[in-house]
N, CA, C and O atoms as a Tinker XYZ file with bonds, in Angstrom:
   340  protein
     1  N      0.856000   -1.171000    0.000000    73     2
     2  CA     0.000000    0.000000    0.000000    64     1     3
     3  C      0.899000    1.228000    0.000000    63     2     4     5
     4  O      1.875000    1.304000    0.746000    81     3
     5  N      0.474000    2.393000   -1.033000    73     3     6
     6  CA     1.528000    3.014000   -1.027000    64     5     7
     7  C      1.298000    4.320000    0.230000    63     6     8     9
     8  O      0.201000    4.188000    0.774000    81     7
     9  N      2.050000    5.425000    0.727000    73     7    10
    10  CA     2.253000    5.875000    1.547000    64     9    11
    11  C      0.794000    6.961000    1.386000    63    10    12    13
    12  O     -0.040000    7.157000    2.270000    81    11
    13  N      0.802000    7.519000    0.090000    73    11    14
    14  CA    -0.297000    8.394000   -0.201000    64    13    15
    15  C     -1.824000    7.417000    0.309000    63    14    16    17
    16  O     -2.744000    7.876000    0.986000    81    15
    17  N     -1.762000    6.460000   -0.062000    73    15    18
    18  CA    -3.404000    5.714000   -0.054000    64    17    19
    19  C     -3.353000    5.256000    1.619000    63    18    20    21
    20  O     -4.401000    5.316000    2.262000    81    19
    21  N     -2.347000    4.894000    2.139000    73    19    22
    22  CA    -2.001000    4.878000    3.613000    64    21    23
    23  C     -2.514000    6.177000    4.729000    63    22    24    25
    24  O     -2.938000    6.148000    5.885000    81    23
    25  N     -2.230000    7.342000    3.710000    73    23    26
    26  CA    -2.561000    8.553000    4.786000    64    25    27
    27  C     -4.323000    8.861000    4.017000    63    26    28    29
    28  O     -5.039000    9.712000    4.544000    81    27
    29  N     -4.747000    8.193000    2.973000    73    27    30
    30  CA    -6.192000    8.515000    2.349000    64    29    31
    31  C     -6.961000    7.611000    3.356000    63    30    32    33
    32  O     -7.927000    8.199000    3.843000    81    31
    33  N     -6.744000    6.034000    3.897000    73    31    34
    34  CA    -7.299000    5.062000    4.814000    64    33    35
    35  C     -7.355000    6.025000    6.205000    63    34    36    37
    36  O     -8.359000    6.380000    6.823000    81    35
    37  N     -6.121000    6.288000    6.447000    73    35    38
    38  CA    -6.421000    7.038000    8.067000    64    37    39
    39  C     -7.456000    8.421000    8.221000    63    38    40    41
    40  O     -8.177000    8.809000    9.140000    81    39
    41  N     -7.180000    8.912000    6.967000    73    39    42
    42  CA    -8.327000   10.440000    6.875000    64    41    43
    43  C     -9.478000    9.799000    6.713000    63    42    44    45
    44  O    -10.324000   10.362000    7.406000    81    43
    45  N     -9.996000    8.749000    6.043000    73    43    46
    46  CA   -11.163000    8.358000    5.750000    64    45    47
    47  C    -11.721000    7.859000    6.944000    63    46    48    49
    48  O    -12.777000    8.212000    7.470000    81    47
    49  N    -10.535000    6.599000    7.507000    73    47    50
    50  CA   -10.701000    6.251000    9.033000    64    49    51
    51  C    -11.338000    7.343000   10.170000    63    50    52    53
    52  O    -12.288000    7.094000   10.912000    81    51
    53  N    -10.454000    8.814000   10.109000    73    51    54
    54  CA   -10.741000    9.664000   10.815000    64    53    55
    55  C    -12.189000   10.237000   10.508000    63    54    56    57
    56  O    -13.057000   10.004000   11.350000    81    55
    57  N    -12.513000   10.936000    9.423000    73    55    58
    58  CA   -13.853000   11.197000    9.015000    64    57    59
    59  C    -14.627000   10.146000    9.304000    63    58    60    61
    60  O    -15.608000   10.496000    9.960000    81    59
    61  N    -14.571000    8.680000    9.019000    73    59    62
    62  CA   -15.681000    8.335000    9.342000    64    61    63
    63  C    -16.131000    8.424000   10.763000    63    62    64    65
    64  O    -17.310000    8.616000   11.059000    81    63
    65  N    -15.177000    8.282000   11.632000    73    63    66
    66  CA   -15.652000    8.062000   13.040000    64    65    67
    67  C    -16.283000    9.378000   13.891000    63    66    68    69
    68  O    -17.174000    9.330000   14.739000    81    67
    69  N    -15.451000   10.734000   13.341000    73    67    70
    70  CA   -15.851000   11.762000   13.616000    64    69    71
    71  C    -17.186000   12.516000   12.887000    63    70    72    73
    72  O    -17.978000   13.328000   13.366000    81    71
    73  N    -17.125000   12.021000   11.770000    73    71    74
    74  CA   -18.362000   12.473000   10.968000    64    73    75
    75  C    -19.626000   11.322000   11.011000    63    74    76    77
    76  O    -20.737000   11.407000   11.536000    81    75
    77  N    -19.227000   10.620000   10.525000    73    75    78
    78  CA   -20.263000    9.464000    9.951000    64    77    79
    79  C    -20.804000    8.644000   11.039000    63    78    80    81
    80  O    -22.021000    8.760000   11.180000    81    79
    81  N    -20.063000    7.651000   12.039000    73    79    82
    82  CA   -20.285000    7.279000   13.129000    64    81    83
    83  C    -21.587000    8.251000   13.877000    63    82    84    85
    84  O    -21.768000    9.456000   14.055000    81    83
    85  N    -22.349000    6.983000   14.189000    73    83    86
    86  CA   -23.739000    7.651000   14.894000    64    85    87
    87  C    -25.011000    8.172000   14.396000    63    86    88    89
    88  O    -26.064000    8.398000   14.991000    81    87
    89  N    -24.637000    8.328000   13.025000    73    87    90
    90  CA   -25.569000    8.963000   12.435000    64    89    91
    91  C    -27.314000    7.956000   12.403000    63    90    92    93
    92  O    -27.107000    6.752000   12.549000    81    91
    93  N    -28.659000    8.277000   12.260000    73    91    94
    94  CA   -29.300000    7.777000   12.236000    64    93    95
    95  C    -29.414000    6.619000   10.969000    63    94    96    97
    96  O    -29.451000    5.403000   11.156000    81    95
    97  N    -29.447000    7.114000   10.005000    73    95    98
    98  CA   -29.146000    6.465000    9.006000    64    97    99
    99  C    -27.354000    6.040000    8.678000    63    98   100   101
   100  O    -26.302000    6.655000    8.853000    81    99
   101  N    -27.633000    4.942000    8.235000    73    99   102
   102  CA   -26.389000    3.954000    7.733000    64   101   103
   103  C    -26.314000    4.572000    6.579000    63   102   104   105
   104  O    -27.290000    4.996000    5.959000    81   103
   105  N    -24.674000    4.688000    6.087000    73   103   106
   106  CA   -24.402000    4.934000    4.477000    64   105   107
   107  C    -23.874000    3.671000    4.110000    63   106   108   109
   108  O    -23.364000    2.912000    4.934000    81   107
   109  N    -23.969000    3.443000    3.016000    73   107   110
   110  CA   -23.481000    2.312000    2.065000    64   109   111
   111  C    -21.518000    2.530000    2.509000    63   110   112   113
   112  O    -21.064000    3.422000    3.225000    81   111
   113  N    -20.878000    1.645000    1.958000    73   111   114
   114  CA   -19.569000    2.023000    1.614000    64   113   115
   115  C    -19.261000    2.948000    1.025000    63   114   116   117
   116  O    -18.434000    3.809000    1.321000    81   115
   117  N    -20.198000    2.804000   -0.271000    73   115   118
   118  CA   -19.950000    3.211000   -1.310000    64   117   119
   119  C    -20.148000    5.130000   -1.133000    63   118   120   121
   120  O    -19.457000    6.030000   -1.609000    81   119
   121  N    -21.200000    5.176000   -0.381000    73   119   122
   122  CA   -21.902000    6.397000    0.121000    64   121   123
   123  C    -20.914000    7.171000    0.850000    63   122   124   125
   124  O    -20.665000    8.319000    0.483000    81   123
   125  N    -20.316000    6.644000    1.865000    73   123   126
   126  CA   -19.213000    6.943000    3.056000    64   125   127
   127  C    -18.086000    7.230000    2.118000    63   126   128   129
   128  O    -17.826000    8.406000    2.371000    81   127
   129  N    -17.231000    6.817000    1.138000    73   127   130
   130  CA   -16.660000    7.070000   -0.032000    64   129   131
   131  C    -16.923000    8.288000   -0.775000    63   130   132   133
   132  O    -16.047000    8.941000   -1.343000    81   131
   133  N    -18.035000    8.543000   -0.755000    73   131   134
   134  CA   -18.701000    9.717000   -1.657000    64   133   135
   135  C    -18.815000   10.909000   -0.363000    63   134   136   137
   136  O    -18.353000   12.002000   -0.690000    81   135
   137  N    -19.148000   10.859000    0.487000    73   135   138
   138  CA   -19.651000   11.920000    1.271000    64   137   139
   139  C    -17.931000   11.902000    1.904000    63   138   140   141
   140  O    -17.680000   13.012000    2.372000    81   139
   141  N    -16.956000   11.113000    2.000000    73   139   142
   142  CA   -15.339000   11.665000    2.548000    64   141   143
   143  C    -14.787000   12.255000    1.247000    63   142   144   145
   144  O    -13.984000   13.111000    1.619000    81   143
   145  N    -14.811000   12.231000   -0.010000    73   143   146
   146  CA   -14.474000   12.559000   -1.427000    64   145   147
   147  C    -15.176000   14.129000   -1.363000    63   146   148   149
   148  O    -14.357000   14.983000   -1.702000    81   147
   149  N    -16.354000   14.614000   -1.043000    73   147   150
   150  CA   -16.958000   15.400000   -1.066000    64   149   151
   151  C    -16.355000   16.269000   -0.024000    63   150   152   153
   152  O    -16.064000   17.438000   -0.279000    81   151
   153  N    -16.136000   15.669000    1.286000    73   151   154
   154  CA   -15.736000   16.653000    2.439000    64   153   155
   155  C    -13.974000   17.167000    2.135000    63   154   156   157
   156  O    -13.697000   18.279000    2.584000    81   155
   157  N    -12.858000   16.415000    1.424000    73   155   158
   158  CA   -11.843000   16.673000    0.832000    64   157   159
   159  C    -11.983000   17.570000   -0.052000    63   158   160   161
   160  O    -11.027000   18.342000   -0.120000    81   159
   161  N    -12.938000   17.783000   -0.857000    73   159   162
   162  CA   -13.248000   18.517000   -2.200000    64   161   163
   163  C    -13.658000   19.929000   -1.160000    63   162   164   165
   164  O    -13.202000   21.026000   -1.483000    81   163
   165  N    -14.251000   19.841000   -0.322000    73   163   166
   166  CA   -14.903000   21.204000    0.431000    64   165   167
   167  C    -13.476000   21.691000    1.457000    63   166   168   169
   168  O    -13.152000   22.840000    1.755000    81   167
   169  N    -12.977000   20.741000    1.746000    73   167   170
   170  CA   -11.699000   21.493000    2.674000    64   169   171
   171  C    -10.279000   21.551000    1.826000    63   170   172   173
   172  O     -9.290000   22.087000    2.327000    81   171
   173  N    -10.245000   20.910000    0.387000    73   171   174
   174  CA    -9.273000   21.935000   -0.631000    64   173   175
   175  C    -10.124000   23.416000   -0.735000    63   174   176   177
   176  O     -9.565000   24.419000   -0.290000    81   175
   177  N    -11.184000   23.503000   -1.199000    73   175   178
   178  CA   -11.691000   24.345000   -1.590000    64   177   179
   179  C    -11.589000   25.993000   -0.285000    63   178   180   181
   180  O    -11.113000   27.080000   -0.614000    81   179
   181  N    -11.959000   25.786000    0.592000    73   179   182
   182  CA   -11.160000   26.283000    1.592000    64   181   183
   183  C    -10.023000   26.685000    1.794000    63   182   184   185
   184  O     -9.825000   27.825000    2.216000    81   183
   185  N     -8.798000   25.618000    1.471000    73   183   186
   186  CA    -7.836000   25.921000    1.786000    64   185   187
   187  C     -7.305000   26.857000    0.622000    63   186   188   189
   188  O     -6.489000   27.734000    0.906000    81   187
   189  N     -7.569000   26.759000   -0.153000    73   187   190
   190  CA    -7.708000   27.615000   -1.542000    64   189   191
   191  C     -7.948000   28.957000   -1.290000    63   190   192   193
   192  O     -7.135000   29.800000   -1.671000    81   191
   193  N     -8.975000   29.269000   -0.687000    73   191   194
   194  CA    -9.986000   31.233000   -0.523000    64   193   195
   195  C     -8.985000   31.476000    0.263000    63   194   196   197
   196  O     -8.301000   32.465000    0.002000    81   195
   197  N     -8.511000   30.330000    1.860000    73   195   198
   198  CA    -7.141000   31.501000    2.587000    64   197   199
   199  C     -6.407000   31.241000    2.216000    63   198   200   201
   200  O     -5.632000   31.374000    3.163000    81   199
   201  N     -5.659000   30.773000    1.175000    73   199   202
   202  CA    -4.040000   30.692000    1.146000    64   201   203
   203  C     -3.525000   32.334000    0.537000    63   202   204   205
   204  O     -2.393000   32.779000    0.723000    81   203
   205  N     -4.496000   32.981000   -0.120000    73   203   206
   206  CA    -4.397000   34.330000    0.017000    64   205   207
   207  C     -3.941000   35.088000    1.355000    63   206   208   209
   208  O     -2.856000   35.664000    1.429000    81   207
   209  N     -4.855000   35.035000    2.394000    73   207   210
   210  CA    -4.820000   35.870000    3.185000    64   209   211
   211  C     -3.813000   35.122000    4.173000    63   210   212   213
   212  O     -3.421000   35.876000    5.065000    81   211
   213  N     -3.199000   33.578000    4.249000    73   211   214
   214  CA    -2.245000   33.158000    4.569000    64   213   215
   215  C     -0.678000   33.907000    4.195000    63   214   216   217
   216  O      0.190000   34.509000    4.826000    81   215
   217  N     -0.924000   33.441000    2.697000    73   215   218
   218  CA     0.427000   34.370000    2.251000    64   217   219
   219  C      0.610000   35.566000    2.745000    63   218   220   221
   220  O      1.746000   35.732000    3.189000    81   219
   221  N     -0.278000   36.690000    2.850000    73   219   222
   222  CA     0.242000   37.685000    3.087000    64   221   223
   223  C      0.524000   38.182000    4.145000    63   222   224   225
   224  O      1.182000   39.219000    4.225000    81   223
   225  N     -0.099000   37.275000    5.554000    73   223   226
   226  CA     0.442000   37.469000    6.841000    64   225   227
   227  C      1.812000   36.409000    6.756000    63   226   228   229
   228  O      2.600000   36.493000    7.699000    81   227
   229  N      2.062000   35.600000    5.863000    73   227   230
   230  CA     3.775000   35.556000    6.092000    64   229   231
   231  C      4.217000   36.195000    5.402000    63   230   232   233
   232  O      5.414000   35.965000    5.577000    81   231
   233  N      4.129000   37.088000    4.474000    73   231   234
   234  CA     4.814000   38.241000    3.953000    64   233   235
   235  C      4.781000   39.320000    4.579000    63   234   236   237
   236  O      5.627000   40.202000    4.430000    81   235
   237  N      3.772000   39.391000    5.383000    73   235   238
   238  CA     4.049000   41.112000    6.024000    64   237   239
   239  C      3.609000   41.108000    7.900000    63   238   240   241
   240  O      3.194000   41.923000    8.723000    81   239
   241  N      3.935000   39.931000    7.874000    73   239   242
   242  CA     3.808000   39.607000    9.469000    64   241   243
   243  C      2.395000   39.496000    9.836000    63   242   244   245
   244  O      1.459000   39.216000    9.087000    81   243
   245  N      2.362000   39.800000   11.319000    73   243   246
   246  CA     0.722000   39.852000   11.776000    64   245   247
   247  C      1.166000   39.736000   13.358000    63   246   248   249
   248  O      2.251000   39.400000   13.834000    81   247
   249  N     -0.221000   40.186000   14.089000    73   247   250
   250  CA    -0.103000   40.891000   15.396000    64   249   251
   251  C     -0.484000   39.223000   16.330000    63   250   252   253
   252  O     -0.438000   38.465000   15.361000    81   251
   253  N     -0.696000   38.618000   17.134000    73   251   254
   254  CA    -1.261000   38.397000   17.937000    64   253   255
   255  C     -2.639000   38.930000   18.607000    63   254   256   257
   256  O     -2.869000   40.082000   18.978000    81   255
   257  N     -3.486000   37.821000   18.669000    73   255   258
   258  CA    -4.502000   38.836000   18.884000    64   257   259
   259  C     -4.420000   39.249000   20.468000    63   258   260   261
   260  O     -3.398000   39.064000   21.128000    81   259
   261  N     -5.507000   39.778000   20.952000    73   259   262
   262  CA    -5.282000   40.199000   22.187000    64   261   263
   263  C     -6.774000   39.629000   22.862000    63   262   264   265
   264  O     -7.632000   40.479000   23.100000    81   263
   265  N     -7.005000   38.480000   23.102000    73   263   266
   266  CA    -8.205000   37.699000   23.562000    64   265   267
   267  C     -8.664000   38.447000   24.096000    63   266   268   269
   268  O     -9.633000   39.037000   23.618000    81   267
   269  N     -7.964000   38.869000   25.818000    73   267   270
   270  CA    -8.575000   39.224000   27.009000    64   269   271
   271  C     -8.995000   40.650000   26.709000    63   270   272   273
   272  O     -9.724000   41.172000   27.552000    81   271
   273  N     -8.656000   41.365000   25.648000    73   271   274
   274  CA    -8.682000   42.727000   25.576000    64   273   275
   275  C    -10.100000   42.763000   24.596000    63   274   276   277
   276  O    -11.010000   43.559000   24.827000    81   275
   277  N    -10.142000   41.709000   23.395000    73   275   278
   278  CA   -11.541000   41.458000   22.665000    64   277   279
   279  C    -12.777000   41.334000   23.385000    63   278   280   281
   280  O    -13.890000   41.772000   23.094000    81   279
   281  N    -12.288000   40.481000   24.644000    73   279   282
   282  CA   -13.351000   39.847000   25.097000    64   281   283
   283  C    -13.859000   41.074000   26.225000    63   282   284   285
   284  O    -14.948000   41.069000   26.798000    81   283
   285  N    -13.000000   41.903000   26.351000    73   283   286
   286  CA   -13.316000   42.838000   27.773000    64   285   287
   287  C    -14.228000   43.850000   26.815000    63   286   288   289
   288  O    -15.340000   44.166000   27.237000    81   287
   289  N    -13.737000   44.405000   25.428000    73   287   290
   290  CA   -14.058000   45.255000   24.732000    64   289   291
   291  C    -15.955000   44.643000   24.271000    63   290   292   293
   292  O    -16.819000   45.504000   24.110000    81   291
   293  N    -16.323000   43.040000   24.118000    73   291   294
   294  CA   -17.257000   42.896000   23.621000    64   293   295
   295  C    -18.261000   43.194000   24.903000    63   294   296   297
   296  O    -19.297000   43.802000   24.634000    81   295
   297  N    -18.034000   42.822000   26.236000    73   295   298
   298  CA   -18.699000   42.819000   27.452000    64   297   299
   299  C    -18.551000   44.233000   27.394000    63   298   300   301
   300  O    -19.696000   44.669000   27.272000    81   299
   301  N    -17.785000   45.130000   27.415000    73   299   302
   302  CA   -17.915000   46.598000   27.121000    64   301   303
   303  C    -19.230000   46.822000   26.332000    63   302   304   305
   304  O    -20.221000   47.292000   26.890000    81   303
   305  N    -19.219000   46.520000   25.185000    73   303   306
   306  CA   -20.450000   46.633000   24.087000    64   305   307
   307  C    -21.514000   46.038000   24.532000    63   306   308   309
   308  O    -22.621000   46.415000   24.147000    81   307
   309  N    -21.372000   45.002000   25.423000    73   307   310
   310  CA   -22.784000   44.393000   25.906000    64   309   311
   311  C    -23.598000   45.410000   26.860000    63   310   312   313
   312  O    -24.709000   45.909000   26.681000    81   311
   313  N    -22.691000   45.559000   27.931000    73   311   314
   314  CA   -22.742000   46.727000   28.708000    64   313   315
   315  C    -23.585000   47.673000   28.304000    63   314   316   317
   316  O    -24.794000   47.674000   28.539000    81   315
   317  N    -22.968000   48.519000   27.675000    73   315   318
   318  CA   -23.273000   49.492000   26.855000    64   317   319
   319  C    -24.652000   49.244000   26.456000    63   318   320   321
   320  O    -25.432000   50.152000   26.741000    81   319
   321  N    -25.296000   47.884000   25.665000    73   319   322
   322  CA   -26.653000   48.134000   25.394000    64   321   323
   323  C    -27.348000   47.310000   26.372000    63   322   324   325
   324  O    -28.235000   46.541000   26.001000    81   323
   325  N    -27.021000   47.411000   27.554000    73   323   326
   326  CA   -27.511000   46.690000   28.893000    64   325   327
   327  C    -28.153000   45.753000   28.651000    63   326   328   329
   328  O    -29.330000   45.407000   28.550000    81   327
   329  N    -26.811000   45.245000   28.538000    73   327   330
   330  CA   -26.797000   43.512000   28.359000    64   329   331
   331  C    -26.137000   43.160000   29.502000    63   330   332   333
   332  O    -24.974000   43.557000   29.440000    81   331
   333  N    -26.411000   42.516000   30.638000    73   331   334
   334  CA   -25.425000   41.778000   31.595000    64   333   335
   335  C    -24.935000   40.807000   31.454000    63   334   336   337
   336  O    -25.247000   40.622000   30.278000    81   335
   337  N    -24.158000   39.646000   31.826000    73   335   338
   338  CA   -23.969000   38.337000   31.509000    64   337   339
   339  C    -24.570000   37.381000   32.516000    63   338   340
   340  O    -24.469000   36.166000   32.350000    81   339
C-alpha cells in the first residue's frame, strides 16, 4: 500500500468516526466514499480562498490577537446596550 493511499485510509478512518459514526441512518460504503471525497473537495476548496490571506500574513507579518482585551471590549459593548452576563 503506497504511503499516499495509507494517509487517504487514516483520513477516511478519521472522518468516518468523527463524521459518519452515529448517524441515524447507515451509508453504504460506497456512500461513506462519496460523502469523505466530497468533504476533501470542500476542505481543498477552503484551503484555496485563505491561502491568500495566509500568504500575506507571512509576507508582512501579523499581530497576535489580544483575547482578554476582545473579550473585555465585547462585554464593554454588551454593557453598553444593557446587556449583563
Amino acid at each position: 500500500m503506497s504511503t499516499e493511499t495509507q494517509g487517504d485510509f487514516r483520513e477516511f478512518n478519521r472522518f468516518f468516526t468523527e463524521q459518519l459514526a452515529g448517524q441515524e441512518t447507515e451509508l453504504s460504503l460506497e456512500e461513506s466514499v462519496a460523502a469523505f471525497r466530497a468533504y476533501q473537495s470542500e476542505l481543498a476548496r477552503c484551503h484555496d480562498e485563505l491561502q491568500p490571506a495566509i500568504d500575506e500574513l507571512d509576507a508582512n507579518g501579523g499581530i497576535a490577537l489580544e483575547m482578554d482585551a476582545i473579550i473585555a471590549g465585547g462585554k464593554q459593548h454588551l454593557a453598553e446596550e444593557g446587556i449583563s452576563e
